[in-house]
Biotite code that builds the C-alpha atoms (Angstrom):
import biotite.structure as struc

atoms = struc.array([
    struc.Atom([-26.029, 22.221, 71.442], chain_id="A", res_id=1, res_name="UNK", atom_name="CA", element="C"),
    struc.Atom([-29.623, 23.792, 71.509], chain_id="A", res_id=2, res_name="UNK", atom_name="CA", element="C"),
    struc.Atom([-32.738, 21.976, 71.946], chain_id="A", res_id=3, res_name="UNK", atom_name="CA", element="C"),
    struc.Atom([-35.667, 22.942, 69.927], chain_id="A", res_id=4, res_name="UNK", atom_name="CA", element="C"),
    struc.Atom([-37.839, 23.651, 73.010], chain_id="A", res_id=5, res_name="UNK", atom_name="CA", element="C"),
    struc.Atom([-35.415, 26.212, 74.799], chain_id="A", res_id=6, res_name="UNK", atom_name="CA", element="C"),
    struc.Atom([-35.700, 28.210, 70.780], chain_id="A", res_id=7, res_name="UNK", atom_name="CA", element="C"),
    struc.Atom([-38.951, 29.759, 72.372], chain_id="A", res_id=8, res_name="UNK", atom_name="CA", element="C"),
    struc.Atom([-42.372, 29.563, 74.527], chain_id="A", res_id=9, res_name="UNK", atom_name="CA", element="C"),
    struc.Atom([-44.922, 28.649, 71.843], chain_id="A", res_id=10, res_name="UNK", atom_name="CA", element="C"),
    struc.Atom([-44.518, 26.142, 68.354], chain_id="A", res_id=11, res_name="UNK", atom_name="CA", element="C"),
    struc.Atom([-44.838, 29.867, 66.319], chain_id="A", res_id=12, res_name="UNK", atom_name="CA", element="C"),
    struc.Atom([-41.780, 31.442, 68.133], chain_id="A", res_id=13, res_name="UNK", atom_name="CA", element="C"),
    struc.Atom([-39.249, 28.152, 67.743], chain_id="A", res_id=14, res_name="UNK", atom_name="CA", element="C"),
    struc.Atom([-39.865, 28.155, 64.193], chain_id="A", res_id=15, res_name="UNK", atom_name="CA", element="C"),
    struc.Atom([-39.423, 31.767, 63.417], chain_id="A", res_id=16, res_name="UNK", atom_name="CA", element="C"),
    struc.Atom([-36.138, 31.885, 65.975], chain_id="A", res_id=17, res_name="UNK", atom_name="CA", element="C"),
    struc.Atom([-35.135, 28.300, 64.205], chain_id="A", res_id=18, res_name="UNK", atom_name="CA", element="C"),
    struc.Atom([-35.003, 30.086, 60.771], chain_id="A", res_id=19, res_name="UNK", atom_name="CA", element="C"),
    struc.Atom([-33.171, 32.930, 61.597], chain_id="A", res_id=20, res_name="UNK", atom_name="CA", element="C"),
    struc.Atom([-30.495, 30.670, 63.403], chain_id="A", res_id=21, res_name="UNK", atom_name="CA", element="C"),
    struc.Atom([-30.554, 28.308, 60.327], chain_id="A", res_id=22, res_name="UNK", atom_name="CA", element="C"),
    struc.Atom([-30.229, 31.941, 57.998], chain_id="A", res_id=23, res_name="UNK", atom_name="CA", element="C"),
    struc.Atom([-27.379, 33.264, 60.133], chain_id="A", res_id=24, res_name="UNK", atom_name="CA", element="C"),
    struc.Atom([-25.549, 29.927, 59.904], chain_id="A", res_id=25, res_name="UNK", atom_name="CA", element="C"),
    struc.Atom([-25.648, 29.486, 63.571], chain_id="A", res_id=26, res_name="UNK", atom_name="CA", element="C"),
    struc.Atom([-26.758, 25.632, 63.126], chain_id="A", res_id=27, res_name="UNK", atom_name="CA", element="C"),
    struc.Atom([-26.002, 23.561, 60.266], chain_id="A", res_id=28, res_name="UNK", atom_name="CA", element="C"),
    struc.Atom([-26.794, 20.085, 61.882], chain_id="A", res_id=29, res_name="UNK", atom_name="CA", element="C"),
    struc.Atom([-29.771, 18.494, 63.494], chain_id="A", res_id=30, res_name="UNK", atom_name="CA", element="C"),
    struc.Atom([-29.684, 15.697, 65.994], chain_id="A", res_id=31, res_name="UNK", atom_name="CA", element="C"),
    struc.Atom([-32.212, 13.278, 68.061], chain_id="A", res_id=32, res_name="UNK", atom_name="CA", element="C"),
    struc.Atom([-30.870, 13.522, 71.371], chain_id="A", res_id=33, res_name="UNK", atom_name="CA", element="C"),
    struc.Atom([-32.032, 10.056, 72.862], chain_id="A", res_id=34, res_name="UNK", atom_name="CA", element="C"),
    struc.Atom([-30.669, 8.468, 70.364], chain_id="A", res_id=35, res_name="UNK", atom_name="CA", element="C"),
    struc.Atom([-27.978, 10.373, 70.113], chain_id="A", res_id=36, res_name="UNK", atom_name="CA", element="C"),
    struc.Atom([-27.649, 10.497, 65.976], chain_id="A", res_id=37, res_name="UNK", atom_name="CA", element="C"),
    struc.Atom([-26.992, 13.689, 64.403], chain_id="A", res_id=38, res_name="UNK", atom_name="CA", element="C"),
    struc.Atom([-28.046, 14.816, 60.347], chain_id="A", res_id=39, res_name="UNK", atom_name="CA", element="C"),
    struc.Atom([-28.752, 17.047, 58.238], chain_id="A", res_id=40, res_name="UNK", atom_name="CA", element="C"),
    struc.Atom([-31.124, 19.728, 58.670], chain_id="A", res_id=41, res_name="UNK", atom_name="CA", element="C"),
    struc.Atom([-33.147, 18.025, 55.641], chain_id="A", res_id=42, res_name="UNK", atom_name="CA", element="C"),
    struc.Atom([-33.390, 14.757, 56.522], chain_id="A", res_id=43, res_name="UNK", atom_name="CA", element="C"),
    struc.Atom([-36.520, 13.022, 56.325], chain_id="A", res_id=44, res_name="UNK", atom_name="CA", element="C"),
    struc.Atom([-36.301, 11.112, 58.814], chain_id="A", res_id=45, res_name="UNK", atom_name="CA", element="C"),
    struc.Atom([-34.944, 13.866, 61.488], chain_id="A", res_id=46, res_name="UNK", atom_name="CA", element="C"),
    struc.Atom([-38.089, 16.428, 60.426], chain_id="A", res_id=47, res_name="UNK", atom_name="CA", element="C"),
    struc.Atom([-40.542, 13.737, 61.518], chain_id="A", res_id=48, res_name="UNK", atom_name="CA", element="C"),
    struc.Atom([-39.104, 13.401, 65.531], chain_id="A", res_id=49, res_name="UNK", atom_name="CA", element="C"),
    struc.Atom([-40.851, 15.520, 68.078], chain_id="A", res_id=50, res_name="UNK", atom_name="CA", element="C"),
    struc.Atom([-39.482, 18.619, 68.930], chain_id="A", res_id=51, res_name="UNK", atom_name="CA", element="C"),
    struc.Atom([-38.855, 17.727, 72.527], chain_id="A", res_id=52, res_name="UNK", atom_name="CA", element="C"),
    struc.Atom([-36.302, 15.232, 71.282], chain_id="A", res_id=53, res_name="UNK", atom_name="CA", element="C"),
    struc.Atom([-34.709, 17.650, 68.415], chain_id="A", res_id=54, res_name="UNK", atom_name="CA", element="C"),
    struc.Atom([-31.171, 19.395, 68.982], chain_id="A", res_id=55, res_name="UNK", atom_name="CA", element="C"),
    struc.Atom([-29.153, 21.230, 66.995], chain_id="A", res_id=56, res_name="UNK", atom_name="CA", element="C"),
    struc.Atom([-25.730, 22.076, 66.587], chain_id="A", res_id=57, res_name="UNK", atom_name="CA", element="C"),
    struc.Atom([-23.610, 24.592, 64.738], chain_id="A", res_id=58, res_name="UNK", atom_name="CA", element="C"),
    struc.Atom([-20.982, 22.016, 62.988], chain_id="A", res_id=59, res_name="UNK", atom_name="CA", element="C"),
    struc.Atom([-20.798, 17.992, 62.658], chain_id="A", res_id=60, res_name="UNK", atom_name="CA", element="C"),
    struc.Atom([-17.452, 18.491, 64.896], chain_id="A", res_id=61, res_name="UNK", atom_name="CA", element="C"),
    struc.Atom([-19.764, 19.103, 68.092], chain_id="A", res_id=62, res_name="UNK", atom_name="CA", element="C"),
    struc.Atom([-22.359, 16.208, 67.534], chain_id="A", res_id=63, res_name="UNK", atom_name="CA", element="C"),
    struc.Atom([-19.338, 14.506, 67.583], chain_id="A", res_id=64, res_name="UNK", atom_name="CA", element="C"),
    struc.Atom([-17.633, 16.230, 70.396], chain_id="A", res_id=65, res_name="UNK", atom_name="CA", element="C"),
    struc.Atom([-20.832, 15.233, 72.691], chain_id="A", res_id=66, res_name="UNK", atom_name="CA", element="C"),
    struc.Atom([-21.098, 11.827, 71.255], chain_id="A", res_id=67, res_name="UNK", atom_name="CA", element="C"),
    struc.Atom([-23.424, 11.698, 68.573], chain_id="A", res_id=68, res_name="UNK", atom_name="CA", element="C"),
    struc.Atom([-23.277, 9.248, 65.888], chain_id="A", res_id=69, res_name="UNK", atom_name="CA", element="C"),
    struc.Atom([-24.079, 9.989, 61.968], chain_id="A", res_id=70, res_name="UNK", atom_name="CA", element="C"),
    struc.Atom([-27.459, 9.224, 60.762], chain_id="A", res_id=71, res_name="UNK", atom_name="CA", element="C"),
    struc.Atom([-27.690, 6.058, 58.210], chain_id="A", res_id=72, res_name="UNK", atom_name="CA", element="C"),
    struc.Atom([-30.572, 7.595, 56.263], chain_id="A", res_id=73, res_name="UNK", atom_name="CA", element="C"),
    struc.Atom([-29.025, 11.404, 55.164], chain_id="A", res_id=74, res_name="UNK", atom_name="CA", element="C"),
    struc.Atom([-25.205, 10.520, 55.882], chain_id="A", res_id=75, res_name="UNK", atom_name="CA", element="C"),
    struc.Atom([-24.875, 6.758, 54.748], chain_id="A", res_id=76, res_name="UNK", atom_name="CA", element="C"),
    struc.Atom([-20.927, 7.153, 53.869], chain_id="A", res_id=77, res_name="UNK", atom_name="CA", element="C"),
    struc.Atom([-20.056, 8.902, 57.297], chain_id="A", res_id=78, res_name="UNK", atom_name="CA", element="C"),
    struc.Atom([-22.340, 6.449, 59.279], chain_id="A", res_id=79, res_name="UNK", atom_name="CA", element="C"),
    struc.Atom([-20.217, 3.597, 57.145], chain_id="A", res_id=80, res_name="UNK", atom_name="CA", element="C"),
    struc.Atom([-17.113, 4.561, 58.517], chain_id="A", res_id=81, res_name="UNK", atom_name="CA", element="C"),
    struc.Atom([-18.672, 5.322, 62.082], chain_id="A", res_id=82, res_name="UNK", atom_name="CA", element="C"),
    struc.Atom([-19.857, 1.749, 62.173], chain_id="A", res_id=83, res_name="UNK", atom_name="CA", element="C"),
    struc.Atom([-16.164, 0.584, 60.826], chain_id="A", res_id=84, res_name="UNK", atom_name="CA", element="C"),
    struc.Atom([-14.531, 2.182, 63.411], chain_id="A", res_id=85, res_name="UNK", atom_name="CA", element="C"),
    struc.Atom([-17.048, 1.164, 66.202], chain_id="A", res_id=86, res_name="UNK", atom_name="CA", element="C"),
    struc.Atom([-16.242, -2.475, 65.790], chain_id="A", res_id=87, res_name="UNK", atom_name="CA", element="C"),
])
């Protein structure tokens, strides 16, 4: 897991080191990490959180490895079956 704040000292240098992680393939997953829900890089509602809040992870595996549930809004079917099982 990575939070956006450790990706660098200023707003300029976490989103140039985000998009070369996101290029390389070194995260493919975003998460909120109060809430502990984890989504798609695209998601609308994940690129509205603050940054301080953001995490990302390389695979879906190790949201889930750490406890993160699948977001309703970008991931409706996994989140479906999350909820299913969490009864």
């Amino acid at each position: 897991m990575i939070r956006h704040t450790a990706l660098g000292p200023t707003r300029f240098a976490q989103l140039r080191n985000l998009a070369t992680l996101i290029n390389s393939k070194a995260i493919t997953i975003g998460g909120h990490r109060p809430g502990k829900i984890y989504g798609t890089l695209t998601c609308r509602t994940g690129k509205r959180m603050k940054p301080e809040n953001r995490v990302f992870f390389q695979e879906e595996t190790e949201a889930v490895a750490l406890g993160y549930r699948p977001c309703a809004v970008c991931l409706p079917d996994r989140y479906k079956v999350w909820k299913e099982a969490s009864k």
